[in-house]
N, C-alpha and C positions, 0 to 999 in steps of 0.2 A: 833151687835158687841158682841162678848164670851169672859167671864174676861180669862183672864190667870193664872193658878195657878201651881203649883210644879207638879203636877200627869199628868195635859194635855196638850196638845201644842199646839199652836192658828191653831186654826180651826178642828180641832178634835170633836167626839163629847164627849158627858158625858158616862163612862164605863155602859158597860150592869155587873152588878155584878154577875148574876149567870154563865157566863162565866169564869170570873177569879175567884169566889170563888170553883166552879167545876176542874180548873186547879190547882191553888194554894193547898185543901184539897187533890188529885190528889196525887199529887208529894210527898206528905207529908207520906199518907198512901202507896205508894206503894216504896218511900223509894228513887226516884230518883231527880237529882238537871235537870234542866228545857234542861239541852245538850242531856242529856239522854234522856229525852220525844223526842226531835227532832231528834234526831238520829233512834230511835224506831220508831216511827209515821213516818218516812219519810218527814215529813212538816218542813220548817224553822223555827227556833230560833223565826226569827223577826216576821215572819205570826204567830208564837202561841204567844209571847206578846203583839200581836196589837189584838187578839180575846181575851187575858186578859184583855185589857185595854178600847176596844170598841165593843166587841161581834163577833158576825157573823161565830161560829166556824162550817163548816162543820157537818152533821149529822155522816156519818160515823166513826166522828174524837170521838165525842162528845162519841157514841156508844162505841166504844173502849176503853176508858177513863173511863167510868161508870162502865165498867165489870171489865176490870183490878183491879179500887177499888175496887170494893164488893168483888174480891180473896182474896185483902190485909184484908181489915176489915171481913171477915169471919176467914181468920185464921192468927192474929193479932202478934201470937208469940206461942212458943213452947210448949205453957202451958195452952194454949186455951181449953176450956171445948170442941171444935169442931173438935182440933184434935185427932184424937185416935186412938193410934199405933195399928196394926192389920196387918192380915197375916202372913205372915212368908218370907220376905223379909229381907234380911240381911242390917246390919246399913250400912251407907254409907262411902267411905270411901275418901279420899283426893283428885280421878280424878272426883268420884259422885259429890263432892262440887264444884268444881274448874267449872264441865259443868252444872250445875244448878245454880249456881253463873252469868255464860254467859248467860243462857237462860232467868234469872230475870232483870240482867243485875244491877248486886249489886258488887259493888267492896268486896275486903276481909274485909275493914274496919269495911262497914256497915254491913253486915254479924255476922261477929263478934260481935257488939255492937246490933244486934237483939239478939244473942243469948246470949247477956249479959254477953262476956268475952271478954279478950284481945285480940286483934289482933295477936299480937306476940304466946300468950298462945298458941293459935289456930291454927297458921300455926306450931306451934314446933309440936304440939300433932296430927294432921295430917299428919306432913312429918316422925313422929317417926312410921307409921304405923298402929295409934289409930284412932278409926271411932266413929262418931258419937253418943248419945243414941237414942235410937229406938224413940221416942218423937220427937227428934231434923228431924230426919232422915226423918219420916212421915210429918213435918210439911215442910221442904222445896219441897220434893215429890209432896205436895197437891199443893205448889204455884208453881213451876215447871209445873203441867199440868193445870194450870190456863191461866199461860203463853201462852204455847202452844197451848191450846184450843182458846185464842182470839189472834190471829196473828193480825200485824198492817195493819191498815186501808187500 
């Protein structure tokens, strides 16, 4: 007989922790709420909290999820000692953000609140024709082709 408690549901078994701590840290660092992973990853909602809650997540799930993070935690924000504006690539400017936005798949909000400003501020100062600084510019750039480079599963 298995007690029942708040987390599990009779007959279930005890959570594998490095699965949900891998999803959980996951979502955190790369900035998405858990509709966005499933929508991305192609896998359901309910199939990635039941590999939160009891394991068994796919390898190639697991793969993807790993790289994704290490884009995010390599270049964490604008200001990262890892970013470093170079070439000669002009800032970005309001449709640059708007299709790198799609390809992270970060709404304006979060966006905004990476880059440590208001959301409003932000869309006034890109719809007035203002772009990016070159810092700003190069660090969405780098996780744009993170993106890119690990397609889903």
């Amino acid at each position: 007989m298995q007690a029942v408690t708040g987390l599990d549901k009779p007959g279930e078994e005890l959570a594998r922790p490095a699965d949900g701590v891998l999803i959980g840290t996951a979502l955190v660092w790369i900035g998405w709420p858990l509709q966005q992973l499933s929508r991305r990853s192609g896998y359901g909602r309910h199939e990635i909290t039941r590999w939160m809650r009891k394991g068994g997540m796919p390898e190639p799930f697991r793969l993807w999820l790993i790289a994704l993070q290490a884009v995010h935690v390599r270049y964490p924000s604008p200001l990262a000692t890892t970013v470093r504006p170079g070439g000669n690539r002009p800032p970005l400017g309001q449709w640059e953000v708007l299709r790198i936005q799609l390809v992270i798949g970060w709404s304006e909000r979060q966006l905004a609140e990476r880059l440590g400003e208001h959301r409003t501020a932000l869309r006034r100062r890109l719809e007035a024709g203002e772009t990016l600084d070159a810092q700003e510019s190069r660090w969405l750039e780098l996780l744009e082709d993170g993106h890119r480079l690990n397609p889903r599963p």
